[in-house]
TORRO-949577 format. One record per residue: residue number from 1; residue in one letter; x, y, z of N, C-alpha, C in turn. Coordinates in pm, whole numbers. Example, Ala and Ser with C-alpha at 12.3 -4.5 7.8 and 13.67 -1.06 7.14 Angstrom:
1 / A / 1319 / -569 / 780 / 1230 / -450 / 780 / 1320 / -330 / 780 $
2 / S / 1285 / -225 / 708 / 1367 / -106 / 714 / 1290 / 3 / 787 $
***
This chain:
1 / X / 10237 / 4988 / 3935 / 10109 / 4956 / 3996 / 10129 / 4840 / 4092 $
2 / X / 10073 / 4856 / 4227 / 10100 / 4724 / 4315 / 9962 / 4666 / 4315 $
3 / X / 9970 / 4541 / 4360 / 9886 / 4407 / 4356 / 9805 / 4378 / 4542 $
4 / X / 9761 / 4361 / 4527 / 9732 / 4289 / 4666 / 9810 / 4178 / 4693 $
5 / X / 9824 / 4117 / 4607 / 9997 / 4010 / 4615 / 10111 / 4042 / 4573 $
6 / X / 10171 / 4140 / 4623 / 10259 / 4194 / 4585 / 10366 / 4171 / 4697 $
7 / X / 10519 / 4078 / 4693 / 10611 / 4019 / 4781 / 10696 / 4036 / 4761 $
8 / X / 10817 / 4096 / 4809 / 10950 / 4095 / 4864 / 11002 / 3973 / 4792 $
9 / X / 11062 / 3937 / 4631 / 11114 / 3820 / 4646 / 11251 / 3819 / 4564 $
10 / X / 11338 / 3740 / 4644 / 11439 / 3770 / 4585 / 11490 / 3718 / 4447 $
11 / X / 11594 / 3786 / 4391 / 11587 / 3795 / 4194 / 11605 / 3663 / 4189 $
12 / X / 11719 / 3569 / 4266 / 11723 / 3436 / 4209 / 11602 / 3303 / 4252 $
13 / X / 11456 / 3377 / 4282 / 11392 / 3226 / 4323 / 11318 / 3264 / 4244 $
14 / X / 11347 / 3116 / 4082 / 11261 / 3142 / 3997 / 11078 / 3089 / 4024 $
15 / X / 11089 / 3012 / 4098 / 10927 / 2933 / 4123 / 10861 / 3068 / 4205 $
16 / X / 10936 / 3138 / 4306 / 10866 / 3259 / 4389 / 10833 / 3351 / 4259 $
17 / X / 10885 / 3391 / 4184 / 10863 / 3505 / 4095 / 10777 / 3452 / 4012 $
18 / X / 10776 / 3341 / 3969 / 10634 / 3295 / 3878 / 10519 / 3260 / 3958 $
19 / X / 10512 / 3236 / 4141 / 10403 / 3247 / 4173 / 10370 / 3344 / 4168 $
20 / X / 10457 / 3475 / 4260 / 10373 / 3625 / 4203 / 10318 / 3675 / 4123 $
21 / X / 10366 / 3666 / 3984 / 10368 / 3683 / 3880 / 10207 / 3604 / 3841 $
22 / X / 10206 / 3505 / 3859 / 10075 / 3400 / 3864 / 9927 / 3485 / 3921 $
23 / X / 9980 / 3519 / 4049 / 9880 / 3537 / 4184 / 9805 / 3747 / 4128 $
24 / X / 9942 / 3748 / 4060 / 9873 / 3915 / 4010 / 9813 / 3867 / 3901 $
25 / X / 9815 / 3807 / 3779 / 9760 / 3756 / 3689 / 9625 / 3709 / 3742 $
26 / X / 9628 / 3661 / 3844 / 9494 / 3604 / 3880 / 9417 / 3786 / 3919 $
27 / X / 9466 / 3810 / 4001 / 9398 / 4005 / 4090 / 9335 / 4076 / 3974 $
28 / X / 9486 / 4007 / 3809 / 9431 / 4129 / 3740 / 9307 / 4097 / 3675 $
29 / X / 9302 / 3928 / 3667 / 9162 / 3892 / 3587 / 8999 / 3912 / 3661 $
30 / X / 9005 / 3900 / 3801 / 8933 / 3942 / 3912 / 8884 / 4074 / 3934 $
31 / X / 8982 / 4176 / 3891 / 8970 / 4318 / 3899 / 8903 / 4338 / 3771 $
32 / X / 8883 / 4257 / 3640 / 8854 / 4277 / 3495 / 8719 / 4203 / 3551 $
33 / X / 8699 / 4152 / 3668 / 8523 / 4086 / 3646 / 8515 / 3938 / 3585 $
34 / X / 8628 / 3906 / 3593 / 8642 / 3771 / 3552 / 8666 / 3637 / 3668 $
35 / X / 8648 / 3502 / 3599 / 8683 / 3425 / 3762 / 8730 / 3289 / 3696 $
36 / X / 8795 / 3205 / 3697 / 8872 / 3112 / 3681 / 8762 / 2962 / 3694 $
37 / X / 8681 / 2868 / 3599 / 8657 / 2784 / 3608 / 8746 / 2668 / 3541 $
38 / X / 8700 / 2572 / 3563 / 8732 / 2437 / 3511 / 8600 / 2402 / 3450 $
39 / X / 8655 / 2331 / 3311 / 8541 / 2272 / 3217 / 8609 / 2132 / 3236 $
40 / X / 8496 / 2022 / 3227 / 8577 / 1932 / 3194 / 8479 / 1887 / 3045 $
41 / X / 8517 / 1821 / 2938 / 8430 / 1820 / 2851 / 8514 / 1631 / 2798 $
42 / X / 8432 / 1572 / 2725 / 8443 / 1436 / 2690 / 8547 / 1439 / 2626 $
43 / X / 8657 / 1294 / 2618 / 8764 / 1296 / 2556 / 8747 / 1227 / 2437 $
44 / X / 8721 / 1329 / 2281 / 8712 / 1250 / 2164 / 8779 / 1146 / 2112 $
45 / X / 8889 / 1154 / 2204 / 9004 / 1086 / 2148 / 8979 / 883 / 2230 $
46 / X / 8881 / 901 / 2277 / 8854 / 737 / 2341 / 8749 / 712 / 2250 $
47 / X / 8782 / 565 / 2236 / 8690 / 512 / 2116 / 8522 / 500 / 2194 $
48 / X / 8511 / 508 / 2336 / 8433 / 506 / 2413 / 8321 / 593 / 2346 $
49 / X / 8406 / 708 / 2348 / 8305 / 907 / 2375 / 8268 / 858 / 2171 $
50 / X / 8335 / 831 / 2121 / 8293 / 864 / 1928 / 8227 / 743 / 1950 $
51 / X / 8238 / 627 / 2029 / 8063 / 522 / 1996 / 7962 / 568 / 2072 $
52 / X / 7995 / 632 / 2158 / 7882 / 723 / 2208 / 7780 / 811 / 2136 $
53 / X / 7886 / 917 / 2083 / 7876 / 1057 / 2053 / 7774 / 992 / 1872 $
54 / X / 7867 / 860 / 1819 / 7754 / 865 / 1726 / 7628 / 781 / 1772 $
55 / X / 7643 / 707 / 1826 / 7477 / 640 / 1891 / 7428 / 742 / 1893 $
56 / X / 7439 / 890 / 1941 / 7327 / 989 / 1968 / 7314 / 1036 / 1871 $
57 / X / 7391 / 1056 / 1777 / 7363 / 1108 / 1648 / 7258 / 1052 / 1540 $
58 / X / 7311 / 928 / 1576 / 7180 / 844 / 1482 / 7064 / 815 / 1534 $
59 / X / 7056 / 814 / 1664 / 6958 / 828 / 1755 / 6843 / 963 / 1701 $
60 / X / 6898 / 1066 / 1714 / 6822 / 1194 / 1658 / 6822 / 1198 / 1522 $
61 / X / 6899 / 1142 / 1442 / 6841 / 1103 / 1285 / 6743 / 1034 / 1266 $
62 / X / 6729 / 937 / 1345 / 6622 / 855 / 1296 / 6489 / 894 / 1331 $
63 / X / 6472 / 1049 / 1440 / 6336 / 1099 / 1521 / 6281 / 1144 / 1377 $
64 / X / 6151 / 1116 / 1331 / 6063 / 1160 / 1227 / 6076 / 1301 / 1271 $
65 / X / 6112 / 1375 / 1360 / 6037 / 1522 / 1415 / 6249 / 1567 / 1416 $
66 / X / 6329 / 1518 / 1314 / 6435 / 1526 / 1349 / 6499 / 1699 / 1322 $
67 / X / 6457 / 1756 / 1229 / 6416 / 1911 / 1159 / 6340 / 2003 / 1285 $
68 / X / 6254 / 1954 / 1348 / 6197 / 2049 / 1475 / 6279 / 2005 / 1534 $
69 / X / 6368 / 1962 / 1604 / 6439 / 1894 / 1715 / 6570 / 1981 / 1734 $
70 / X / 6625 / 1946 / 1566 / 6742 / 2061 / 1502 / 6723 / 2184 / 1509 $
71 / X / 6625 / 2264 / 1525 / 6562 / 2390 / 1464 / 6563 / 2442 / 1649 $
72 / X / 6532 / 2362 / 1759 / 6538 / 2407 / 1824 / 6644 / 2428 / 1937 $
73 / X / 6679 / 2258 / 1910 / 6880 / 2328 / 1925 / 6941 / 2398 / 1951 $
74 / X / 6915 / 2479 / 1799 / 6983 / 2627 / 1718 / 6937 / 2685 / 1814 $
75 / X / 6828 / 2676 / 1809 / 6779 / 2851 / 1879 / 6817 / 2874 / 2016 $
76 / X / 6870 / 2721 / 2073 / 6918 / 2792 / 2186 / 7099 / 2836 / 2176 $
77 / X / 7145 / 2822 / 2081 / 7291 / 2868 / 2057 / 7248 / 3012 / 1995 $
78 / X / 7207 / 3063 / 1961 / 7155 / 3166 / 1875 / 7282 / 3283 / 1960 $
79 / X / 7361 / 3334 / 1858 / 7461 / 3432 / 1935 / 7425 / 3541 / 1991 $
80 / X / 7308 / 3604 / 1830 / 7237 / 3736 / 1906 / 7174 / 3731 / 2023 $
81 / X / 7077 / 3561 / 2072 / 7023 / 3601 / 2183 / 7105 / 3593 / 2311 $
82 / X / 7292 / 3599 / 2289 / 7320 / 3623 / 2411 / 7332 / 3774 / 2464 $
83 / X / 7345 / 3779 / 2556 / 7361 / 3901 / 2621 / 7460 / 3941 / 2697 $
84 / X / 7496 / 4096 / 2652 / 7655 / 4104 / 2685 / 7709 / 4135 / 2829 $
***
């Protein structure tokens, strides 16, 4: 099966054969309906993000309404209501 990146490269250039190799990997995930983001998400590992991460925690413990707050959360993670 050929690629839309599909190149002439010769057997000994190992960096050329792993870009190809790369660049069809990408065609084939594209052709599957898929697309390549970047997440960036907080680094637990800084004492920064865990005095953070619990300030908010106790923050929403201490809301009297902390059970409706939780309850609605959930419902927006709810698996069934994603859609496939």
């Amino acid at each position: 099966m050929r690629h839309a990146c599909s190149l002439h490269v010769p057997a000994k250039s190992g960096w050329r054969v792993r870009l190809v190799a790369a660049g069809r990997f990408r065609v084939g995930l594209r052709t599957a309906g898929l697309r390549r983001i970047t997440l960036l998400v907080p680094d637990a590992s800084l004492t920064a993000v865990r005095r953070e991460a619990r300030r908010e925690s106790l923050l929403l413990a201490s809301q009297e309404d902390e059970m409706r707050t939780m309850d609605f959360l959930e419902s927006l993670v709810e698996p069934e209501d994603w859609e496939a």
